[in-house]
N, C-alpha and C positions, 0 to 999 in steps of 0.2 A: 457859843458852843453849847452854852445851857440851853439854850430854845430848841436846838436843832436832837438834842441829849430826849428832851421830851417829846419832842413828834414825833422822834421815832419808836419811843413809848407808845404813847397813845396808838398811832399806826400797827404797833405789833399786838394792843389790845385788841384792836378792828376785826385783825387778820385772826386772834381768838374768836373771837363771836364767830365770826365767820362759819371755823371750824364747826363750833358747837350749834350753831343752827344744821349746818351741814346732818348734822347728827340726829337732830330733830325733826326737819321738815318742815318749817315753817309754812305759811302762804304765803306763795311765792309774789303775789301781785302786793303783798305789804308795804307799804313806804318804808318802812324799817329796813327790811330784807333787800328792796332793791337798790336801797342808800348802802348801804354794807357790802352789796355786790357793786355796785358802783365804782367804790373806793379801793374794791381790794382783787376785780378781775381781770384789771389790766395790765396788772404786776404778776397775777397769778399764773396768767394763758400763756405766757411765752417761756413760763420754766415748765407746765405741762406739757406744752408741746416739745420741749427738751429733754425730758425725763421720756425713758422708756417705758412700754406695759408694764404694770406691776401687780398687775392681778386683781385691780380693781382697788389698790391702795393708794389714795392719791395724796403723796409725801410732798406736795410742792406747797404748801402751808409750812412745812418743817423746812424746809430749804428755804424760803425764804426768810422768815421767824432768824435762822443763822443767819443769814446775809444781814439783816438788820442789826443783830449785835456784835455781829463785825465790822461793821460798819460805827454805830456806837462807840465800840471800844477802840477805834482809829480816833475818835474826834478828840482821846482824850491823852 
C-alpha cells in the first residue's frame, strides 16, 4: 500500500509540472516536455473530452489531481 501511496505521489507531481510548463511554454520538441506529456496525456484527454467548454480553462489537471487522492485516501 506504501508503493502504491507514492506513485501516486509522484504521478500527481508529473501532473504538476505539467500544469506549470502549461503556463510557460516550453519547447515543445524537448525530451523533457515530451516525457511529461507522455505520462500525463492519456489520463488527461478523456476527462477533456468529458468536461464541457469552459472558456478556455482547462480544469482537467484539477479533476484529476482529486481523483488521485481519492484514490489515495481509499488505499488507506
Amino acid at each position: 500500500m506504501y508503493l502504491l501511496a507514492q506513485i501516486i505521489d509522484l504521478y500527481s507531481l508529473i501532473v504538476l509540472v505539467a500544469v506549470v510548463m502549461s503556463w510557460m511554454r516550453p519547447n515543445p520538441r524537448s525530451q523533457f516536455v515530451m516525457f511529461v506529456r507522455f505520462l500525463t496525456d492519456p489520463v488527461l484527454e478523456p476527462i477533456r473530452r468529458a468536461l464541457p467548454p469552459m472558456g478556455g480553462l482547462d480544469l482537467s489537471p484539477l479533476i484529476l489531481l482529486f481523483g488521485l487522492q481519492l484514490l489515495k485516501g481509499l488505499l488507506y
